[in-house]
LOLO-347462 format. One record per residue (C-alpha): residue in three letters; residue number from 1; y negated, z negated, x. Coordinates in steps of 0.2 Angstrom, whole numbers, padded with zeros to 4 digits. Each point is the difference from the previous one (the first is absolute). Layout:
! LOLO-347462
  resn  resi      Y      Z      X
   ALA   NUM      Y      Z      X
...
END
This chain:
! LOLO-347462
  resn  resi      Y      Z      X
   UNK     1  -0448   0009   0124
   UNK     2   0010   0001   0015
   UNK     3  -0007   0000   0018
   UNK     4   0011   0006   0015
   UNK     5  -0006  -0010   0014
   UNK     6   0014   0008   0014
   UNK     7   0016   0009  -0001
   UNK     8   0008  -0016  -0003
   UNK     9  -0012  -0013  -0009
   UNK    10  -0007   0004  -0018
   UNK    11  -0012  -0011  -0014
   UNK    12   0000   0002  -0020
   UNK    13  -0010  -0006  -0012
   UNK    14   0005   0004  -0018
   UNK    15  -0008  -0008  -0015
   UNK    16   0009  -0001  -0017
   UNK    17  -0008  -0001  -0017
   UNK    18   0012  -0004  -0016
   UNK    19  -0003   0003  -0018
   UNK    20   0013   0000  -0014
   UNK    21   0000   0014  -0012
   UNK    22  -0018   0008   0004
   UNK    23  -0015  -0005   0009
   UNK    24  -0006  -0011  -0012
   UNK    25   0010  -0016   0003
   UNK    26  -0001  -0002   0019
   UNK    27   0013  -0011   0007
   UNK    28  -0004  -0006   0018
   UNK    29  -0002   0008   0018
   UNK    30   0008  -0001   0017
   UNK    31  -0002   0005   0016
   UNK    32   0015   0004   0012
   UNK    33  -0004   0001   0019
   UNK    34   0010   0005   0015
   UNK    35   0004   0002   0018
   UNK    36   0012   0011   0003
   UNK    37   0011   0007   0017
   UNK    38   0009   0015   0002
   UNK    39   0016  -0003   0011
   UNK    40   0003   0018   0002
   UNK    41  -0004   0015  -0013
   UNK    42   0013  -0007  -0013
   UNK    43   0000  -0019   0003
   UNK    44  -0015  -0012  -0004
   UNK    45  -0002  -0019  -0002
   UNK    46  -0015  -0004  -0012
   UNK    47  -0008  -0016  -0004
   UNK    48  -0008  -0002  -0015
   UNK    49  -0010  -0013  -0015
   UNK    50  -0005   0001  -0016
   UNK    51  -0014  -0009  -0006
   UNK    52  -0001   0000  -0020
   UNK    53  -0017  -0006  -0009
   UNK    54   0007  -0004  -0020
   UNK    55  -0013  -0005  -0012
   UNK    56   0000  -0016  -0009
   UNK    57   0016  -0002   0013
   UNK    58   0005  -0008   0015
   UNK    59   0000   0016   0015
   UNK    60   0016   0004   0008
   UNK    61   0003   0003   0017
   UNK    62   0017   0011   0007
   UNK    63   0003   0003   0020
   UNK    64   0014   0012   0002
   UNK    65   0008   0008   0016
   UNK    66   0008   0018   0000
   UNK    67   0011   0009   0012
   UNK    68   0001   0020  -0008
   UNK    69   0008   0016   0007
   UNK    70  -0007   0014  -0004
   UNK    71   0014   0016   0000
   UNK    72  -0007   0019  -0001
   UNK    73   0015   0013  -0007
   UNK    74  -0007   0015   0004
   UNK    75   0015   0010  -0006
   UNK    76  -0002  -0006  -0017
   UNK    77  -0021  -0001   0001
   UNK    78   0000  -0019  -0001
   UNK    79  -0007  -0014   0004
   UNK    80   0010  -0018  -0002
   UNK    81  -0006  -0017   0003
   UNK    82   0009  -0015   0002
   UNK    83  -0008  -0017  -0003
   UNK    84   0005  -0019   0003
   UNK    85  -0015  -0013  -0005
   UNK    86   0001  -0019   0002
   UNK    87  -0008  -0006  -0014
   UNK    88  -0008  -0016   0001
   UNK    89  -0011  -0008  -0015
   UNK    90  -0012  -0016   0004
   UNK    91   0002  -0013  -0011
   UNK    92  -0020  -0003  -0001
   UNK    93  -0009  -0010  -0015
   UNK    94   0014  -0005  -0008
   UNK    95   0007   0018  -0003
   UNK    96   0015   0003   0006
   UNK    97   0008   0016   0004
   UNK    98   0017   0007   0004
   UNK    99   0005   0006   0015
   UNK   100   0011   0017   0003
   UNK   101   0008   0011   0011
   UNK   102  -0004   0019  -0005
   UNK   103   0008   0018   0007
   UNK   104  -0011   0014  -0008
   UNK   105   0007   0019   0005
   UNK   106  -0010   0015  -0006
   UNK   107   0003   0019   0003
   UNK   108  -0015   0011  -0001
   UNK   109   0002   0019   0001
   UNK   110  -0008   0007   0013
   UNK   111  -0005   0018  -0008
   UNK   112  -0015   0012   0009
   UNK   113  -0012  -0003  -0016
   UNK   114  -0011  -0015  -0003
   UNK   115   0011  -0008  -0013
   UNK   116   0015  -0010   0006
   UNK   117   0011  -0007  -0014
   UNK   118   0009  -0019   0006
   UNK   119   0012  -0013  -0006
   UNK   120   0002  -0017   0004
   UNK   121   0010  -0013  -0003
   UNK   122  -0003  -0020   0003
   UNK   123   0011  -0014  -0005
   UNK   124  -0007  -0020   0004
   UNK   125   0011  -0012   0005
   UNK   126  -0004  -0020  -0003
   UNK   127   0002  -0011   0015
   UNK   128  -0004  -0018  -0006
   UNK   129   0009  -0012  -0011
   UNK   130   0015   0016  -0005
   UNK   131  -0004   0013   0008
   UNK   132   0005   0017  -0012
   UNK   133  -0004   0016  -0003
   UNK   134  -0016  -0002  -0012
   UNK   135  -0009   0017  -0001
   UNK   136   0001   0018   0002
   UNK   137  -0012   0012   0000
   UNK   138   0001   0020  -0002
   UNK   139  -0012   0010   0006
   UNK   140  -0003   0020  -0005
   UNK   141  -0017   0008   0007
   UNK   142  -0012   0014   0006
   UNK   143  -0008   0000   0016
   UNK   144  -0015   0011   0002
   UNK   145  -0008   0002   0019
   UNK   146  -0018   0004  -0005
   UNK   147  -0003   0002   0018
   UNK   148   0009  -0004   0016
   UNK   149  -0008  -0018  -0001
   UNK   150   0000  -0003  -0019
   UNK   151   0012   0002  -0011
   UNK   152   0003  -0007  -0020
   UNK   153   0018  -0007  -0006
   UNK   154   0005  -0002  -0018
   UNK   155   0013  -0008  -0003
   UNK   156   0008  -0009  -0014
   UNK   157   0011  -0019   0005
   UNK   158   0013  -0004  -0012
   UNK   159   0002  -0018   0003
   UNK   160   0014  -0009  -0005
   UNK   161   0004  -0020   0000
   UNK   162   0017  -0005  -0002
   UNK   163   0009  -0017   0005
   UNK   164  -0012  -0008  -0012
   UNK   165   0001  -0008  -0017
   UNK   166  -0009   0014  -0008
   UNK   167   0002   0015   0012
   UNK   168  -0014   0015  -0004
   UNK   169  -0006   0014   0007
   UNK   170  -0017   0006   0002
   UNK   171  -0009   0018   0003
   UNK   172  -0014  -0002   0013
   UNK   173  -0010   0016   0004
   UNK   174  -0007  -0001   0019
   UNK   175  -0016   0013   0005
   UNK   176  -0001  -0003   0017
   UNK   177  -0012   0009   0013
   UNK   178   0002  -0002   0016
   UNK   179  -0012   0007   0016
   UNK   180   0001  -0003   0020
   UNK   181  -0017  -0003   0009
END
């Protein structure tokens, strides 16, 4: 859910639900909230947490600060976002997080119709103890503006975790809908 509040201040709130391989074997929840203000029509500072709630699990708590630039090519019928995000984990009953500097860039074409094909890309970079290059994520997906206020992406997030002693990668599918009120 996001709220404008003026030209210049917004609030979200965007609750997450994880479950590994089907619905059946639930994983935990979170809840990201935000404030966010727009510069100008391309440039916004957002500041934002992430509360977790982990069964059987200490809960995590993430504070992260964004500075994004937002860049419509309407020659080419894209849209491309630029992102910087501060992430900072809190070390809270006795779980202990790492903390990252992240760039995400994605293009999303910009096409009359009511699906919009994207493309992201993330890669995490580790700030305590060594800081490396520690995860990237790829990420293909649809966009579909049920109406001007609600729209449905599908996405698929290849993540992968390198600059550890057994690197992997993991395919995350992400159903996310969003609406302003």
């Amino acid at each position: 859910m996001q709220k404008p509040l003026s030209d210049k201040w917004g609030l979200a709130l965007l609750p997450y639900m994880r479950y590994n391989e089907d619905l059946s074997a639930y994983q935990n929840t979170s809840v990201d909230y935000s404030v966010r203000y727009n510069f100008s029509s391309q440039w916004y500072l957002q500041l934002l947490g992430r509360t977790w709630l982990i069964p059987e699990d200490p809960n995590r708590q993430f504070v992260w600060v964004d500075i994004a630039y937002i860049e419509s090519l309407p020659t080419l019928s894209l849209r491309w976002t630029n992102r910087l995000r501060w992430h900072q984990a809190l070390d809270i009953n006795n779980s202990v997080d790492p903390d990252y500097i992240r760039y995400w860039s994605q293009l999303r074409l910009l096409n009359k119709g009511k699906i919009h094909p994207l493309f992201g890309i993330e890669i995490w970079m580790r700030t305590k103890d060594t800081p490396d290059l520690s995860r990237i994520r790829i990420e293909p997906g649809l966009r579909y503006d049920v109406s001007p206020d609600i729209n449905l992406l599908l996405m698929l997030r290849r993540q992968n975790f390198i600059n550890i002693e057994k690197p992997r990668g993991d395919n995350l599918w992400v159903l996310l809908l969003t609406f302003d009120i």
